[in-house]
C-alpha positions in Angstrom: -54.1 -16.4 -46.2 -55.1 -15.5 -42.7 -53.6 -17.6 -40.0 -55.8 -19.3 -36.6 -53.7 -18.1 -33.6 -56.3 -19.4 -31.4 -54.3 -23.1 -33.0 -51.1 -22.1 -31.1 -51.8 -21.0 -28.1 -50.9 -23.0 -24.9 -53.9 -24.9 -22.7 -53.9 -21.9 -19.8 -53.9 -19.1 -22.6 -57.1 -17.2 -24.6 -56.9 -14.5 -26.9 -59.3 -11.8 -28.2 -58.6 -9.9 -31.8 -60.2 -6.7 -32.8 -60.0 -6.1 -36.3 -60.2 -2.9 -39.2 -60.5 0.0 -35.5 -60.6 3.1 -37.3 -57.2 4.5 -35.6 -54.0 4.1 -36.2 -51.3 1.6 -35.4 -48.8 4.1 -33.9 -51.7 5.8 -31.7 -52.8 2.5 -30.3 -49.5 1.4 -29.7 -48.8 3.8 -27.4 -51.9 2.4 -25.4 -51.4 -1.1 -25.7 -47.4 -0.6 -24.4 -49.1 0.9 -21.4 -50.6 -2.6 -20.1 -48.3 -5.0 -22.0 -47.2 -7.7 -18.9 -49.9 -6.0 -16.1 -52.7 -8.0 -14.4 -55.9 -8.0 -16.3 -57.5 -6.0 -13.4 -54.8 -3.5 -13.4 -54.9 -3.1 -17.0 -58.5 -2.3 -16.8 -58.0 -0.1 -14.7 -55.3 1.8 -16.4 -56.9 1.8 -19.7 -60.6 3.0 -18.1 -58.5 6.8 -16.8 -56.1 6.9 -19.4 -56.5 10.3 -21.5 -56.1 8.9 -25.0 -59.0 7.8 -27.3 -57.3 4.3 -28.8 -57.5 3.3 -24.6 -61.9 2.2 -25.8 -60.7 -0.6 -28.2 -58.2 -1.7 -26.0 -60.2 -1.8 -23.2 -62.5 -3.6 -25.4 -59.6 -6.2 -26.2 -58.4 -7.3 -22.8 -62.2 -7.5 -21.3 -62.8 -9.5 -24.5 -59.6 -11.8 -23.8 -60.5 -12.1 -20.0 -64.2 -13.0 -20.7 -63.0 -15.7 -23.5 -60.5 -17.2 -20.6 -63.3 -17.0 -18.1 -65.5 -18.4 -20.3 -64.5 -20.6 -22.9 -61.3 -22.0 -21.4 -62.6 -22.1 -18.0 -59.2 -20.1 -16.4 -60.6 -18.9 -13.1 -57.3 -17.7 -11.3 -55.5 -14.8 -11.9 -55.3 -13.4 -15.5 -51.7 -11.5 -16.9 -51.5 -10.0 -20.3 -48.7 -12.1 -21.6 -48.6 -10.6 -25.2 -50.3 -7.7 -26.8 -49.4 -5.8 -29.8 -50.8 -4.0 -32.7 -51.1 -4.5 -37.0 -51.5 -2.3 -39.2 -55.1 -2.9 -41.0 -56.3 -2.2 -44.8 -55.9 2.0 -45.3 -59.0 3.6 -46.7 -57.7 6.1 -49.7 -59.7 9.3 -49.9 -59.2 12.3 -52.2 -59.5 15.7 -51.0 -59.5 18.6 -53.8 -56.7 21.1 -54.2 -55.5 24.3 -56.0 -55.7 24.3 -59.7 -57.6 20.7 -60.1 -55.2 18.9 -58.7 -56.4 15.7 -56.0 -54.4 15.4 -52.8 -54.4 11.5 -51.1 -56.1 11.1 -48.0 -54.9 8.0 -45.8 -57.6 6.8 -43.4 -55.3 3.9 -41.4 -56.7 1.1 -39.0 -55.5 -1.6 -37.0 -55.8 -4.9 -35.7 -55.0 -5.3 -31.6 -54.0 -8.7 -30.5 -54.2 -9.2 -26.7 -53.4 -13.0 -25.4 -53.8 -13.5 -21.7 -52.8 -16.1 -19.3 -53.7 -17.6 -15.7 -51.1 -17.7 -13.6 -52.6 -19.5 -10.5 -50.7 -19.1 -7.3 -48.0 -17.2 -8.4 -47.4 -14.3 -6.1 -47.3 -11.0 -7.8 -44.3 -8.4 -7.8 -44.4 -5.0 -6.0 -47.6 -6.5 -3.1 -46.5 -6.1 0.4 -49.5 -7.0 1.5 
């Protein structure tokens, strides 16, 4: 039975889900390890240049988690990725033909991303010198 994380999470926290993307959990990994702990601006804008194709659904997922902060949990201040990771979905099984009759197995993966932000209001970031 499918758990509500939404239940758990903490008054300042929202999280977005994006379920069954047609990738798998190893590529978007790599992607998702990229902005895991960053800003939600500077994720954005890391994941809008970054050269890999599973950096569109995760783009997806933190704007998704920044809009449901901003909107249904009214967090206005600043917004940091405090956990993100990746599950594997349901795998699609395809057959391909091979030599002499025989049927070679053909795994189509996907993946479930799970980005929770939080507002973290007046805390001065690390690294600004301005």
């Amino acid at each position: 039975m499918a758990e509500n994380k939404a239940k758990d999470l903490a008054g300042n926290e929202a999280i977005a889900q994006a379920k069954n993307i047609r990738m798998t959990a190893m590529k978007v990994r790599r992607v998702v390890d990229m902005v895991r702990g960053q800003d939600v601006e500077k994720a954005l804008d890391t994941l809008r240049f970054a050269p890999y194709a599973a950096a569109e659904p995760v783009f997806k997922c933190v704007a998704s988690a920044a809009a449901n902060a901003r909107n249904n949990k009214q967090l206005n201040g600043q917004l940091v990725i405090t956990e993100a990771y990746v599950d594997e979905g349901p795998t699609l099984k395809r057959f391909r033909p091979r030599a002499q009759g025989r049927a070679y197995r053909i795994r189509k993966r996907t993946s479930h991303i799970t980005i929770v932000v939080q507002e973290t209001a007046g805390v001065a970031q690390k690294g600004r010198t301005r």
